[in-house]
N, CA, C and O atoms as a Tripos MOL2 file, in Angstrom:
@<TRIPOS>MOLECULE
protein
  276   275    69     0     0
PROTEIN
NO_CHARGES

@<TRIPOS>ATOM
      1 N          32.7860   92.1940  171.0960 N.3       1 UNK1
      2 CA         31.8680   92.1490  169.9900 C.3       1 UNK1
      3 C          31.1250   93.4680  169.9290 C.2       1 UNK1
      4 O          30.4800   93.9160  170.8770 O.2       1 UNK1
      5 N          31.2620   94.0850  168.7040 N.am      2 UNK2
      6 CA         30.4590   95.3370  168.8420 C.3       2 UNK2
      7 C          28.6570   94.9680  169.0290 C.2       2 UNK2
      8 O          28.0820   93.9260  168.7150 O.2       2 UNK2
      9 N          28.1690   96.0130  169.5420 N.am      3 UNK3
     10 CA         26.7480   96.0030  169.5740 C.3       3 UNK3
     11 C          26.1230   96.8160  168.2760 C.2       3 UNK3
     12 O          26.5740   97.7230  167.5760 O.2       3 UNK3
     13 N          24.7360   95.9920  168.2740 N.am      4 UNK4
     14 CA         24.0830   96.0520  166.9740 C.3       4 UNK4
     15 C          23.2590   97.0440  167.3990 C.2       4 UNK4
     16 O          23.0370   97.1810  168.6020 O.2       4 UNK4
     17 N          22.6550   97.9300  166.3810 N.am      5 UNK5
     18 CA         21.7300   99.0060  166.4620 C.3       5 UNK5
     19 C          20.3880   98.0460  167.3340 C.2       5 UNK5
     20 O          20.2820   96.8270  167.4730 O.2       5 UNK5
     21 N          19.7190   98.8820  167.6880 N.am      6 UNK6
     22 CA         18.4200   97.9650  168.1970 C.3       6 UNK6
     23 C          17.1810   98.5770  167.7980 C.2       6 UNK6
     24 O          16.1260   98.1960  168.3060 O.2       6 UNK6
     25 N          17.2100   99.5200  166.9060 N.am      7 UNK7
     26 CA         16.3320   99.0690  165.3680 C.3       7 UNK7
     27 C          17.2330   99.0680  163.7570 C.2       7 UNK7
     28 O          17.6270  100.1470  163.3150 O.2       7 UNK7
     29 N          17.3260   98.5940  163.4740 N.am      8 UNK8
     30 CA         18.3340   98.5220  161.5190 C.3       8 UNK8
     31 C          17.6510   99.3600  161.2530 C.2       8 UNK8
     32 O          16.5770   99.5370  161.8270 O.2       8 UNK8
     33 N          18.1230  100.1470  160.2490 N.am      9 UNK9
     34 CA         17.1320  101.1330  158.9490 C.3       9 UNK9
     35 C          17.1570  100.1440  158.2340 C.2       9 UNK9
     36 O          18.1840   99.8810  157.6080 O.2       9 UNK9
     37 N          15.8910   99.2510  158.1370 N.am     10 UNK10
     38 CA         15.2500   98.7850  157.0450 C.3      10 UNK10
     39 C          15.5800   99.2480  155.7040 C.2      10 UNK10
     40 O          15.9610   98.4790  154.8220 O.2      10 UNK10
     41 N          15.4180  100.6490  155.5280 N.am     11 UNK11
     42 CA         15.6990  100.7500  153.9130 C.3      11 UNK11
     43 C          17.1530  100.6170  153.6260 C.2      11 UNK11
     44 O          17.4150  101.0140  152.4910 O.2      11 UNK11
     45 N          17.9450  100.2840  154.1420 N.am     12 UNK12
     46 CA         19.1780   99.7310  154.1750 C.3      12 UNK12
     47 C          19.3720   98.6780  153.3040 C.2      12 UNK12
     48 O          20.0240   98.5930  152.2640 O.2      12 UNK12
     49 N          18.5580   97.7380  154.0340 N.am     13 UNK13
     50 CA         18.4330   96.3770  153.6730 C.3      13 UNK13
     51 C          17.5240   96.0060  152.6520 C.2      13 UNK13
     52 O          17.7530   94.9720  152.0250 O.2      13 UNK13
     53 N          16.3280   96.8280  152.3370 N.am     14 UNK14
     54 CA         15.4500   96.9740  151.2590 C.3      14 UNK14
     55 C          16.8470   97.2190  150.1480 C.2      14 UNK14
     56 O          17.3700   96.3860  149.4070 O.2      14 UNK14
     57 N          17.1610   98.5010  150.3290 N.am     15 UNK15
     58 CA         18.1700   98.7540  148.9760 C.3      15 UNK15
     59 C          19.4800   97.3250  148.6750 C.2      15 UNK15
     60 O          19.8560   96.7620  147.6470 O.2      15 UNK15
     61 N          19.7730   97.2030  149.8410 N.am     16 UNK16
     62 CA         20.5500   95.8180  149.4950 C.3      16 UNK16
     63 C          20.2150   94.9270  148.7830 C.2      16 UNK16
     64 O          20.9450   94.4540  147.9130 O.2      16 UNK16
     65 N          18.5780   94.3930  149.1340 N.am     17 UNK17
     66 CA         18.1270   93.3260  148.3080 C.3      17 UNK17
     67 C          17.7250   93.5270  146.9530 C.2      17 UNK17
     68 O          17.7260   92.6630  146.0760 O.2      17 UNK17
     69 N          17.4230   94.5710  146.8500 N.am     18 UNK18
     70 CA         17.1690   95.6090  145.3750 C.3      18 UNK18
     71 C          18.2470   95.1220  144.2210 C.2      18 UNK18
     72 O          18.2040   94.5130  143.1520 O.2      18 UNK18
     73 N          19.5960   95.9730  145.3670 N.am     19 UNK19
     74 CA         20.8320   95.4490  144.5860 C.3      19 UNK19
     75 C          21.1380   94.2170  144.2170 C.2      19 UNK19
     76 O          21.7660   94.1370  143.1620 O.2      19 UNK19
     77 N          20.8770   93.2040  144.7850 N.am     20 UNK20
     78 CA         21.8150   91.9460  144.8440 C.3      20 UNK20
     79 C          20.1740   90.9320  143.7580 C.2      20 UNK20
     80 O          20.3480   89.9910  142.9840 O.2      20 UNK20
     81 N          18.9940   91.4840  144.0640 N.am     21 UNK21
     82 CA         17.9660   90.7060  142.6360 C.3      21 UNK21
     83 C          18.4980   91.6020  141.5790 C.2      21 UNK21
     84 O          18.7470   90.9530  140.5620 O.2      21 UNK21
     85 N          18.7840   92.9860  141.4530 N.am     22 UNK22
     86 CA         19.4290   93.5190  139.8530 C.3      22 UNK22
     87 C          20.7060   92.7320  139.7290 C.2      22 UNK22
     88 O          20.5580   92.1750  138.6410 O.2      22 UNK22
     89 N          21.5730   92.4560  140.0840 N.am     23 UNK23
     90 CA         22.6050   91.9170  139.9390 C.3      23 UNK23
     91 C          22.2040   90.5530  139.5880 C.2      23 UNK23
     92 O          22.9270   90.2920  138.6270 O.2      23 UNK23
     93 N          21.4390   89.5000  139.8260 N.am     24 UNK24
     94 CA         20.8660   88.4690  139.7400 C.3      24 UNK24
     95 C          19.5190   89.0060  138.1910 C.2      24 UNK24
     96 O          18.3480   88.6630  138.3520 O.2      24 UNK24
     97 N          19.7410   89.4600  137.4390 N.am     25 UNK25
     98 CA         18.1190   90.0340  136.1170 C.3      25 UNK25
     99 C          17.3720   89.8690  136.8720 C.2      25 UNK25
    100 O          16.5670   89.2080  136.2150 O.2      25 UNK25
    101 N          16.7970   89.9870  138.1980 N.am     26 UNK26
    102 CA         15.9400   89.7430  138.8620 C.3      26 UNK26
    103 C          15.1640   88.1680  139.2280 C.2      26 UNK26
    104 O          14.0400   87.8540  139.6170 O.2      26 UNK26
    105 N          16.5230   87.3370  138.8430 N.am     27 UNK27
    106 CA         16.0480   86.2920  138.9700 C.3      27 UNK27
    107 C          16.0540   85.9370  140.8120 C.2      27 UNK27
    108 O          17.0040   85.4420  141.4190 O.2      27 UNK27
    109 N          14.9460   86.2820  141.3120 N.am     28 UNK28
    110 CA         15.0350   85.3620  142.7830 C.3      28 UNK28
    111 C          15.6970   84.1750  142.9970 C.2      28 UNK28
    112 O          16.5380   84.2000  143.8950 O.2      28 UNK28
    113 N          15.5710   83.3790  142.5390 N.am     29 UNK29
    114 CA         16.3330   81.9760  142.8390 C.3      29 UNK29
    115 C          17.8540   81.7700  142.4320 C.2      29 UNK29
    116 O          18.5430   80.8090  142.7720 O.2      29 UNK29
    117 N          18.2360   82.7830  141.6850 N.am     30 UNK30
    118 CA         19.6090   83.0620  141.7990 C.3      30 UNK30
    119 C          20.4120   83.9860  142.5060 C.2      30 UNK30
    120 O          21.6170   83.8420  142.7160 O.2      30 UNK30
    121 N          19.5530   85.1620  142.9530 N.am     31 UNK31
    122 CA         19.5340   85.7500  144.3120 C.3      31 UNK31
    123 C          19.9950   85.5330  145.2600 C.2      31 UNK31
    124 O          20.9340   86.0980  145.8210 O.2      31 UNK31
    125 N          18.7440   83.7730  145.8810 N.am     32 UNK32
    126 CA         19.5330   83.2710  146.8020 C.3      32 UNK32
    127 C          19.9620   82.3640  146.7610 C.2      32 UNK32
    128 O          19.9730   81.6290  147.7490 O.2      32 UNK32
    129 N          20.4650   82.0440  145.6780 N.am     33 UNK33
    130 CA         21.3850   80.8230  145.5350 C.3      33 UNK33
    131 C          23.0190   81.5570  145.8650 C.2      33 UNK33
    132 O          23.8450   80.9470  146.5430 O.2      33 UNK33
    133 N          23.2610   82.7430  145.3530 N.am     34 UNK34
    134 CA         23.8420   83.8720  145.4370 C.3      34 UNK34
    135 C          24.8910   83.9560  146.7890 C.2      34 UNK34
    136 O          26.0530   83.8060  147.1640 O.2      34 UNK34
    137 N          23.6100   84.2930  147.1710 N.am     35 UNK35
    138 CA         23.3670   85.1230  148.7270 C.3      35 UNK35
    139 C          23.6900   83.6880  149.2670 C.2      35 UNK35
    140 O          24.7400   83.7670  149.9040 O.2      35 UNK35
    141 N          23.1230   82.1960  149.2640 N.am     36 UNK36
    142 CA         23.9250   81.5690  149.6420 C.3      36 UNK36
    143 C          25.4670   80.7690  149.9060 C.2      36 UNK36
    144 O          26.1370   80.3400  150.8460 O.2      36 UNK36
    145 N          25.5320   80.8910  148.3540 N.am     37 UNK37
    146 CA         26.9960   81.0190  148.4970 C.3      37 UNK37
    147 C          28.4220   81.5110  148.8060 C.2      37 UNK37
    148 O          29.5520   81.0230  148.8120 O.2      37 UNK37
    149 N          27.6460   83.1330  149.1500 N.am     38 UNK38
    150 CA         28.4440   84.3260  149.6530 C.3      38 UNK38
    151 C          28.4610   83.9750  151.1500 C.2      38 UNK38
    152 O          29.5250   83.9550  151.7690 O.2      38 UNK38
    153 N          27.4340   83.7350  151.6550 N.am     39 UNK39
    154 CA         27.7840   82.9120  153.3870 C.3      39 UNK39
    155 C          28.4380   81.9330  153.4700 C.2      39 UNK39
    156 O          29.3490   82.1640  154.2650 O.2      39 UNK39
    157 N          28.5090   80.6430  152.9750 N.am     40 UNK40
    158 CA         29.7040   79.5120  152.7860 C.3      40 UNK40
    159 C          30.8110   79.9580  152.8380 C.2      40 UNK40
    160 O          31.5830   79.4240  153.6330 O.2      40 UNK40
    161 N          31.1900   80.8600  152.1830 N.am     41 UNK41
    162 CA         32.3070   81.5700  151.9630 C.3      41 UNK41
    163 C          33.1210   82.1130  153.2150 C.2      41 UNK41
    164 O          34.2480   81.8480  153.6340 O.2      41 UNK41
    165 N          31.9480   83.1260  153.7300 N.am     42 UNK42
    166 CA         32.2190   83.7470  154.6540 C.3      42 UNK42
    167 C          32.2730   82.6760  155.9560 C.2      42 UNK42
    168 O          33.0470   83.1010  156.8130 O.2      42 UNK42
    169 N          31.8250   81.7590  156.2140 N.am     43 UNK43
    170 CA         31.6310   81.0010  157.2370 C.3      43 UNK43
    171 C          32.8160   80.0490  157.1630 C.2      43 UNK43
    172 O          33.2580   79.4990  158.1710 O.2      43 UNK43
    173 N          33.4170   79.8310  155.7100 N.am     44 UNK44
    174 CA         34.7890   79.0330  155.6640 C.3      44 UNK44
    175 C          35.9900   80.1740  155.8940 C.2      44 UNK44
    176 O          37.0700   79.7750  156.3290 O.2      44 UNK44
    177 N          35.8280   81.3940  155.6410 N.am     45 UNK45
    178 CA         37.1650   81.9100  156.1370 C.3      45 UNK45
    179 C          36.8920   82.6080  157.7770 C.2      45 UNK45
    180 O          37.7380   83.3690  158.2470 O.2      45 UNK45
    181 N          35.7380   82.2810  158.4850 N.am     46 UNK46
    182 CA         35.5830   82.4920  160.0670 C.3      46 UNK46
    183 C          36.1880   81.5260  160.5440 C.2      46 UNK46
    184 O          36.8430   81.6040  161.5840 O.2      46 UNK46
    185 N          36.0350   80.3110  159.7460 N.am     47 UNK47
    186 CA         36.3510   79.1150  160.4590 C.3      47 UNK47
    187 C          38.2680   78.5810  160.3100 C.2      47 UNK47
    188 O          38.9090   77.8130  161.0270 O.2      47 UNK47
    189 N          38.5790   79.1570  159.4270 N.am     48 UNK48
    190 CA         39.9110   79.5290  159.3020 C.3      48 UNK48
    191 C          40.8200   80.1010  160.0490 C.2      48 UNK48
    192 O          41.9190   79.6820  160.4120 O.2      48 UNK48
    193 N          40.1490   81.3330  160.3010 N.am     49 UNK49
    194 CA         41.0000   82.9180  160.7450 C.3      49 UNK49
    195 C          40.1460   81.6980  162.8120 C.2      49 UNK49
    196 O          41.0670   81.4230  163.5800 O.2      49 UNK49
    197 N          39.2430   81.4050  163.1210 N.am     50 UNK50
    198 CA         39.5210   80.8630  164.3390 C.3      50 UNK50
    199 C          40.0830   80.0100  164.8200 C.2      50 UNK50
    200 O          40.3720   80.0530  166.0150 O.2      50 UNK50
    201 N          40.5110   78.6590  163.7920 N.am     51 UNK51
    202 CA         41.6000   77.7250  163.8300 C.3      51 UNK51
    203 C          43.2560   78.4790  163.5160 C.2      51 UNK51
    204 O          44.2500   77.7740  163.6900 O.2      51 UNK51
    205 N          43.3270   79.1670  163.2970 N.am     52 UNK52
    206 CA         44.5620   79.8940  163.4770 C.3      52 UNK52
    207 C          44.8030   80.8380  164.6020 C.2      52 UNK52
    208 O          45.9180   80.9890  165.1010 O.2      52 UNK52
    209 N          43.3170   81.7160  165.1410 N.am     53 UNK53
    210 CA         43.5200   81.8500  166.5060 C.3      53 UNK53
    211 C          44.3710   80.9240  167.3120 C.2      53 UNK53
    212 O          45.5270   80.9330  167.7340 O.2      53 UNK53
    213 N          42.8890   79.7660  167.3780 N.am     54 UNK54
    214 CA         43.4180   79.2800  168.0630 C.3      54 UNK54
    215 C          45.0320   78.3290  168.6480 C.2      54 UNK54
    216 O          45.5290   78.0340  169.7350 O.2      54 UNK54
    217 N          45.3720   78.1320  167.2150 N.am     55 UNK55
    218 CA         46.7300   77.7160  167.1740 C.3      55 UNK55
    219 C          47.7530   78.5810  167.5610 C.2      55 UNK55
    220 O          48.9050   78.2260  167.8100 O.2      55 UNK55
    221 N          47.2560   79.8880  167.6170 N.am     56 UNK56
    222 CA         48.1320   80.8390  168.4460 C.3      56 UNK56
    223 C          48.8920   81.7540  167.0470 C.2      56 UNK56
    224 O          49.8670   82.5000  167.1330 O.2      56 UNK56
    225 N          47.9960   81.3750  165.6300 N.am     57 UNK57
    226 CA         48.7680   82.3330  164.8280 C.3      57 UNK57
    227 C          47.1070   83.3670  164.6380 C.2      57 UNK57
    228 O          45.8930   83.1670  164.6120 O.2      57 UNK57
    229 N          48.2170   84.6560  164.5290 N.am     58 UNK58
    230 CA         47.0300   86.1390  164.2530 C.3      58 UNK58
    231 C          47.7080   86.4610  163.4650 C.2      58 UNK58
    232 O          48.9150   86.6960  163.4000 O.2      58 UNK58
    233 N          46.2530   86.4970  162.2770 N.am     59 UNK59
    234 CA         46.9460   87.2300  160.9700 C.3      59 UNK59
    235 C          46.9860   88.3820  161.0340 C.2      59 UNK59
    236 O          46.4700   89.0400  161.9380 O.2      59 UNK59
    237 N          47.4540   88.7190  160.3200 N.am     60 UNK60
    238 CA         47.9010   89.9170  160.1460 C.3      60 UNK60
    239 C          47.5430   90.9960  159.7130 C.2      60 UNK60
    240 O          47.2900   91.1310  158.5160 O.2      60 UNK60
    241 N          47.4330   92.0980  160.6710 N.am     61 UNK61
    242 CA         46.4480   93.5940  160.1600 C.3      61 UNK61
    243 C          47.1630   93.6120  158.9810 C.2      61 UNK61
    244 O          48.2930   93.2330  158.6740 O.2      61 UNK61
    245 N          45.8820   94.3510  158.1470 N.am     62 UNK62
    246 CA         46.0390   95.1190  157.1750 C.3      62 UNK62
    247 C          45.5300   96.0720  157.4180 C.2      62 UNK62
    248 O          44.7260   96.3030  158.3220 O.2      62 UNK62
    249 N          46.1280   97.0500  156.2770 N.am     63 UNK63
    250 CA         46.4530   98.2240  156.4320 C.3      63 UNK63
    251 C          44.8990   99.2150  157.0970 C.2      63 UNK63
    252 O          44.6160  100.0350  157.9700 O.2      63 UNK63
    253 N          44.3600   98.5600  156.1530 N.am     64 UNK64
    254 CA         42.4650   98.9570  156.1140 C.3      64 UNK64
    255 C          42.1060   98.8650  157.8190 C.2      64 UNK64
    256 O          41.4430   99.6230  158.5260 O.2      64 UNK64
    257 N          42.8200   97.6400  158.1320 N.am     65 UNK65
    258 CA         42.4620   97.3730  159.6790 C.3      65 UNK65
    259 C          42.6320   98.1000  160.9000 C.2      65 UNK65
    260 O          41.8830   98.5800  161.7500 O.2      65 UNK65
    261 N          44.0840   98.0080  160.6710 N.am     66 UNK66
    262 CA         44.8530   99.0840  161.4300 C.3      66 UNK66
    263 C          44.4150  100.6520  161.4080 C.2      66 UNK66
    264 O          44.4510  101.4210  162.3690 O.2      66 UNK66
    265 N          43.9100  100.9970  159.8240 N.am     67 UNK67
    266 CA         43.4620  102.3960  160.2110 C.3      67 UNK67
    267 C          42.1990  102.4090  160.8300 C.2      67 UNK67
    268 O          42.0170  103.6010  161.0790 O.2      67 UNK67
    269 N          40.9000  101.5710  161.3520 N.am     68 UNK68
    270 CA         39.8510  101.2900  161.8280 C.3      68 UNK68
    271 C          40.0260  101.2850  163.3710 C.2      68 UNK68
    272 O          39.1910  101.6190  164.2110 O.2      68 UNK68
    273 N          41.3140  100.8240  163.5670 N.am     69 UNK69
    274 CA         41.4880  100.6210  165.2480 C.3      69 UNK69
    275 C          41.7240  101.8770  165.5920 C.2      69 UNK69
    276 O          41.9130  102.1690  166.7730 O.2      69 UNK69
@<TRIPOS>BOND
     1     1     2 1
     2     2     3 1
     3     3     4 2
     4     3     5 am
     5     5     6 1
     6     6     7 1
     7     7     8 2
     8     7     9 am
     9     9    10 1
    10    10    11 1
    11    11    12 2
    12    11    13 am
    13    13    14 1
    14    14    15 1
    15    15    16 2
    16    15    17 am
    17    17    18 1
    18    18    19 1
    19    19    20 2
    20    19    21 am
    21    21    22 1
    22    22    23 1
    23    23    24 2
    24    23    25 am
    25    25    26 1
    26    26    27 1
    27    27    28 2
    28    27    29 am
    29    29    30 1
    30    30    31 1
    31    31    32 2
    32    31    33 am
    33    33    34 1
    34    34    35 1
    35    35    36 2
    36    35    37 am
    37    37    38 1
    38    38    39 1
    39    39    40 2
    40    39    41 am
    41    41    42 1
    42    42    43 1
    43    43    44 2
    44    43    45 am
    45    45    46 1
    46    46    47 1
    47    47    48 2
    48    47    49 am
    49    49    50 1
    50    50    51 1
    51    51    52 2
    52    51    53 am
    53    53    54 1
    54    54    55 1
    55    55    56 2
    56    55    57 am
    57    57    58 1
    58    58    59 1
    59    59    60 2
    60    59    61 am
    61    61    62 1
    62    62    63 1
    63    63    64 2
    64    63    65 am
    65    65    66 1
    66    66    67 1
    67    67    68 2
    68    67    69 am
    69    69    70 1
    70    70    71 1
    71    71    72 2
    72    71    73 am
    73    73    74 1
    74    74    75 1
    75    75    76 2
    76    75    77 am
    77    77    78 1
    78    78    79 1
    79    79    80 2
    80    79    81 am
    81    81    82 1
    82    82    83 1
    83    83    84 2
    84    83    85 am
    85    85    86 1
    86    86    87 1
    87    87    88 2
    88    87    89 am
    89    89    90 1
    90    90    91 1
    91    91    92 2
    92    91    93 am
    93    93    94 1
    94    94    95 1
    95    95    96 2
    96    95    97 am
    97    97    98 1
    98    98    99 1
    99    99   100 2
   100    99   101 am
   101   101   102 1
   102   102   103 1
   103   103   104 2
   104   103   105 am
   105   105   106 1
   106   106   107 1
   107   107   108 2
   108   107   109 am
   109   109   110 1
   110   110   111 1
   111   111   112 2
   112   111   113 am
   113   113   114 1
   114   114   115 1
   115   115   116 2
   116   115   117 am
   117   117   118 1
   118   118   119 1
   119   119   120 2
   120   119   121 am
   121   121   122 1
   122   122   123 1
   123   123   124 2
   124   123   125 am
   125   125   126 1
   126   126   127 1
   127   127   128 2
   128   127   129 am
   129   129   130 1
   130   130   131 1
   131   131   132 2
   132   131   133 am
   133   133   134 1
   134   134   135 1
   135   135   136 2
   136   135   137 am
   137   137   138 1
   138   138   139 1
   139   139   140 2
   140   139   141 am
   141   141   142 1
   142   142   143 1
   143   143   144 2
   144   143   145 am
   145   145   146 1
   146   146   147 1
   147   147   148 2
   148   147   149 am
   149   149   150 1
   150   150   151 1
   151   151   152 2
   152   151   153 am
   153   153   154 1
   154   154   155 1
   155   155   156 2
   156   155   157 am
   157   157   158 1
   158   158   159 1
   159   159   160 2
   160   159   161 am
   161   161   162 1
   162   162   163 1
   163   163   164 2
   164   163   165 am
   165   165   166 1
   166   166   167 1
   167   167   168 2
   168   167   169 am
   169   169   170 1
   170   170   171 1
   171   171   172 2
   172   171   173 am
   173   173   174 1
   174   174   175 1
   175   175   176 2
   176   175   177 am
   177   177   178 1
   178   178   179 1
   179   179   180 2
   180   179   181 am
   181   181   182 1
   182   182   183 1
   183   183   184 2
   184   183   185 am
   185   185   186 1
   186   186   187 1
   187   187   188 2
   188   187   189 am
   189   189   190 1
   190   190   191 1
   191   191   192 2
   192   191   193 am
   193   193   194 1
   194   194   195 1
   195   195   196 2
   196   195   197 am
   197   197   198 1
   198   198   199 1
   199   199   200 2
   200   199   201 am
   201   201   202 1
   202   202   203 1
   203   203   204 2
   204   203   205 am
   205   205   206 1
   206   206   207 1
   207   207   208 2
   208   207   209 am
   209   209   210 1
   210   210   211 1
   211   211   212 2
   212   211   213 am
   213   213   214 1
   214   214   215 1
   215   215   216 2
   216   215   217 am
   217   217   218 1
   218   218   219 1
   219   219   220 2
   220   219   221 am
   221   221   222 1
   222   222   223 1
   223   223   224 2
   224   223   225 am
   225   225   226 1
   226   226   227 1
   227   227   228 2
   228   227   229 am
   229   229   230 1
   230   230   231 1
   231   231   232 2
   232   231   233 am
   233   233   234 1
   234   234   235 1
   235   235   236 2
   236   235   237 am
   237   237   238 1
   238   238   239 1
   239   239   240 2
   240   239   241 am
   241   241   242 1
   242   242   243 1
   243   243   244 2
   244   243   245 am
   245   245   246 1
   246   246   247 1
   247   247   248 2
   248   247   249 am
   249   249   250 1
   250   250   251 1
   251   251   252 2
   252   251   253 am
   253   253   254 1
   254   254   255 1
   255   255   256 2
   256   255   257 am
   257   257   258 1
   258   258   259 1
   259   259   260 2
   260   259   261 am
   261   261   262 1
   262   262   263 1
   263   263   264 2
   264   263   265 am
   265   265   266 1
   266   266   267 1
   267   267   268 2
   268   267   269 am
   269   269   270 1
   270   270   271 1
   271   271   272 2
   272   271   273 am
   273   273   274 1
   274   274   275 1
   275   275   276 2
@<TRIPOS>SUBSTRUCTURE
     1 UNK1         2 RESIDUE 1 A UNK
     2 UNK2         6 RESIDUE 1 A UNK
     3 UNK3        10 RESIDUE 1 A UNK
     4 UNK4        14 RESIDUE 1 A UNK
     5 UNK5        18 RESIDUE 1 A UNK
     6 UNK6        22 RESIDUE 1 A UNK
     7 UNK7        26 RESIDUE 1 A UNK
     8 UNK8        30 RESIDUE 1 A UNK
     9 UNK9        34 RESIDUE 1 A UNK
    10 UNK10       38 RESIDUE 1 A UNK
    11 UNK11       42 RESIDUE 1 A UNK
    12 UNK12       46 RESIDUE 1 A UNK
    13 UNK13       50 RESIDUE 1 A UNK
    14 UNK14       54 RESIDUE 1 A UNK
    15 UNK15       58 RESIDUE 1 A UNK
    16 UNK16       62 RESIDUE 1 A UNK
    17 UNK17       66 RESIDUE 1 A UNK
    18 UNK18       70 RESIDUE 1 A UNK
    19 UNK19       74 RESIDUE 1 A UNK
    20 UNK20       78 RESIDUE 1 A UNK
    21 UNK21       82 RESIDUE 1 A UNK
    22 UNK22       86 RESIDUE 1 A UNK
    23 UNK23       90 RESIDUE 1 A UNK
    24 UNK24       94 RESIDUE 1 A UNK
    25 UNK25       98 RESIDUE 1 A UNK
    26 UNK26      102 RESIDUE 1 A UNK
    27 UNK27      106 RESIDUE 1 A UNK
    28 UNK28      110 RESIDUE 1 A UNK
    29 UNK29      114 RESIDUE 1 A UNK
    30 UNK30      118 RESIDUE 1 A UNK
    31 UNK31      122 RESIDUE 1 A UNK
    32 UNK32      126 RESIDUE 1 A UNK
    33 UNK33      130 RESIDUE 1 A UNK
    34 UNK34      134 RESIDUE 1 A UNK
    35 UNK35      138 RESIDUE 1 A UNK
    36 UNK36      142 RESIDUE 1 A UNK
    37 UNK37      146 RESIDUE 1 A UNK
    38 UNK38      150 RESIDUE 1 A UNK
    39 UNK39      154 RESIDUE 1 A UNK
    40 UNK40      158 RESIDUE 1 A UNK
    41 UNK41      162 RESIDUE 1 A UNK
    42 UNK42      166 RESIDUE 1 A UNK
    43 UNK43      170 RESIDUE 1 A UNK
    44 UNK44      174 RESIDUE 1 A UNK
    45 UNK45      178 RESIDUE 1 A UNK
    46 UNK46      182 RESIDUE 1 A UNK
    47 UNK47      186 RESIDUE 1 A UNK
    48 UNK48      190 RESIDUE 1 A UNK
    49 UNK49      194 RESIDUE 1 A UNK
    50 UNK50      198 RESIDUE 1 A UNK
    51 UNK51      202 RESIDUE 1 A UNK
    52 UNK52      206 RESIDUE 1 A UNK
    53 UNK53      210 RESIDUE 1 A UNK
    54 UNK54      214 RESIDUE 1 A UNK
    55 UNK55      218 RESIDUE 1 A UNK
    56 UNK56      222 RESIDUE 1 A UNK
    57 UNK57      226 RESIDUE 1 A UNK
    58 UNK58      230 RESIDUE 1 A UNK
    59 UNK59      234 RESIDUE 1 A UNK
    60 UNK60      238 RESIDUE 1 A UNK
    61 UNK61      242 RESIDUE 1 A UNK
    62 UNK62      246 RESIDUE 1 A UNK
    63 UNK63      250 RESIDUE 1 A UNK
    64 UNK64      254 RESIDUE 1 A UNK
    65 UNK65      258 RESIDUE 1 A UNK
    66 UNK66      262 RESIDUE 1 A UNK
    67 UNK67      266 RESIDUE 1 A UNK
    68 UNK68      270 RESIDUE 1 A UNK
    69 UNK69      274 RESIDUE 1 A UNK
């Protein structure tokens, strides 16, 4: 597991949230209604890609991947 910075640049994450209420007309509550549904997401294809671990199938690099390693 890579290691996490052990302070974030905040304005990182300031500009993120910037982005993702303009993307939302600045509606907050669609924001994180948003932002919640983008984790579901992500938490159903973790839970995927580890039940296929574990079954002993590994998907398969892509290309993007392979050039990262």
């Amino acid at each position: 597991m890579s290691a996490l910075p052990s302070l974030p640049d905040n304005s990182r994450y300031e500009k993120a949230c910037d982005q993702a209420i303009a993307m939302c007309d600045g509606n907050l509550r669609s924001t994180i209604k948003a932002l919640i549904m983008a984790n579901e997401y992500l938490e159903a294809e973790l839970e995927e890609l580890q039940a296929a671990i574990a079954a002993g199938c590994v998907p398969a690099r892509t290309h993007a991947a392979s050039d990262a390693a």
